[in-house]
N, C-alpha and C positions, 0 to 999 in steps of 0.2 A: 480417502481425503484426509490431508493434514492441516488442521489451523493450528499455527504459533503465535503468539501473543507476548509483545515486548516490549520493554518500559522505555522507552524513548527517552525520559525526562533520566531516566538513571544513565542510557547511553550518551546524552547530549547536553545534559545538563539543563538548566532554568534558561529562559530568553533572554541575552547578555550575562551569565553567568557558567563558568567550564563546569565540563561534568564531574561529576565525584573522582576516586582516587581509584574506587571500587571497577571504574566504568570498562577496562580493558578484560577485566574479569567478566563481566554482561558480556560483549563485546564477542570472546571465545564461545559464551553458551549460546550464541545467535549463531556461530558458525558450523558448532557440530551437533545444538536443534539440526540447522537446513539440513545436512549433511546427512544426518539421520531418517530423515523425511522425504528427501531427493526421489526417490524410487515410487512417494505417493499418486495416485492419480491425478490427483489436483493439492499442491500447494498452495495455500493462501495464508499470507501471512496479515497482523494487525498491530498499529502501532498508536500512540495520540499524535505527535507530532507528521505531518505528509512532508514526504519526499519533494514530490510536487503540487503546489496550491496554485491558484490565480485571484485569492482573495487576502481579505488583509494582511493575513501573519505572514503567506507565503511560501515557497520553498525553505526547508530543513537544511544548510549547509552541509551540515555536520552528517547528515542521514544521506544528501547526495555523494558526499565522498568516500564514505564508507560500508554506507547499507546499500547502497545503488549496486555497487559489485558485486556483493552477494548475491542481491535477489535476481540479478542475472546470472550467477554462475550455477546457483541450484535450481533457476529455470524456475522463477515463482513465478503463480497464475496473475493472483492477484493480493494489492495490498492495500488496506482500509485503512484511514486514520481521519481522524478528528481534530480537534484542534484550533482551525477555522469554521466558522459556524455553515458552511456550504456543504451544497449538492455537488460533487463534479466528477467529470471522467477525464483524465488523462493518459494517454499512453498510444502506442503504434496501432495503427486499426487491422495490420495482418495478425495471425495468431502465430504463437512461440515468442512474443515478450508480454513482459509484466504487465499489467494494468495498475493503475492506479486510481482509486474511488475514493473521494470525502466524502464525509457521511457524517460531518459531523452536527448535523442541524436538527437536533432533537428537538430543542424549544424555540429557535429563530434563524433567520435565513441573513445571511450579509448579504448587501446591496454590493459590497467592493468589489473591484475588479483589478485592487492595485497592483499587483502582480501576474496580472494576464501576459502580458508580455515575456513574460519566462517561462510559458507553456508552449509559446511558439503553436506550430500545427499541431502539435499530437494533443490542443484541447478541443475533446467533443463535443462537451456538456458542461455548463455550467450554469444553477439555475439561481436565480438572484430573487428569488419570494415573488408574494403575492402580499399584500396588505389586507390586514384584519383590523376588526375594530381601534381606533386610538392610535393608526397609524404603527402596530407593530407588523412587523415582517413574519410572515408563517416560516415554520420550519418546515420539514421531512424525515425521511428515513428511506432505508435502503432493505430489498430482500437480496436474498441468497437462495437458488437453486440450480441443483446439482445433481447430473445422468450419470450414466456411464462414461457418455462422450461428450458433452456437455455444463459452462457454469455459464450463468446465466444470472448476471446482475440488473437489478432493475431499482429504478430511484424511485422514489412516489413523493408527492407534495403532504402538506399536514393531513389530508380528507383521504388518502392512502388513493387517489389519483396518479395514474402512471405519467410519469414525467418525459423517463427514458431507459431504453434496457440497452445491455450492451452482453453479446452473445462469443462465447469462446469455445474453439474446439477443444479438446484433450489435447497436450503438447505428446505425439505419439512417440519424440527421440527423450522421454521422459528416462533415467537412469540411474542408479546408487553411484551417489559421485561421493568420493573422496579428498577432503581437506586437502587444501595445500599447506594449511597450518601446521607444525609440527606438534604443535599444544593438543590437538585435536585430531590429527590424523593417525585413527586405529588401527589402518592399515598397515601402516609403514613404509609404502612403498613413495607416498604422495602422489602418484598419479589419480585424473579424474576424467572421465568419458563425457563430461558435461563442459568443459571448457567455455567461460566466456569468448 
């Protein structure tokens, strides 16, 4: 199992502000990280900013156009991020694409649903609290578990109550893919058996 952990904020910059100068240089190290890792059982990567939201901040432009290709072409499991204070699942309900899970509700749950609509069908789950005293919205959290053939993500509310699990097989055409980047591809040859 391989988790990669990546700064978003360095790849994407601030909300209405471009990323650093540095950010193309991140950028490379997220592609020959996957590229590295490609061959793992279970890929999963984590970021703060999501890809795809249905709550207030949203969809990541910047991470749809750029990190979207990646994590399909090194065949990620699944990818965490934060960012909007929600529970949610996103992504195709057959296995061999990515999933997508917020998690980002540590201390409170958004009621929003502004950007539901850009989830289209592939949102499963999205769980919009419960109220506690003083009218604050409970959070959650999320576990991770992981077989041989099996990952196995499950949301729980603040009292660690199961909200929703969402169950993956092992991607079996799983493979060491090789960069099409020339910056990054050790091979030399560029070709890759993982092709988006």
């Amino acid at each position: 199992v391989a988790f990669v952990l990546i700064d978003t904020v360095m790849l994407c910059g601030m909300p209405r502000r471009p990323p650093p100068i540095s950010a193309e240089r991140h950028w490379l190290w997220v592609e020959e990280t996957l590229a590295n890792n490609a061959d793992a059982a279970f890929l999963i990567v984590g970021g703060h900013y999501p890809v795809y939201s249905p709550a207030s901040h949203g969809p990541t432009p910047c991470l749809q156009k750029k990190l979207l290709p990646l994590l399909a072409k090194y065949r990620v499991d699944v990818y965490f991020s934060g960012h909007d204070h929600a529970l949610f699942h996103v992504g195709q309900k057959d296995d061999g694409h990515v999933q997508f899970h917020g998690v980002g509700a540590g201390f409170t749950t958004t009621a929003s649903r502004k950007h539901v609509h850009s989830c289209g069908r592939q949102l499963h789950f999205h769980h919009r609290g419960g109220r506690r005293p003083l009218h604050i919205v409970s959070g959650g959290f999320a576990g991770v578990h992981i077989n041989a053939s099996m990952i196995i993500v499950t949301h729980y509310d603040s009292v660690g109550q199961v909200l929703y699990t969402d169950e993956r097989a092992r991607q079996i055409s799983r493979c060491k893919v090789q960069s099409l980047s020339p910056a990054v591809d050790s091979h030399g040859d560029g070709a890759g058996c993982c092709e988006a």
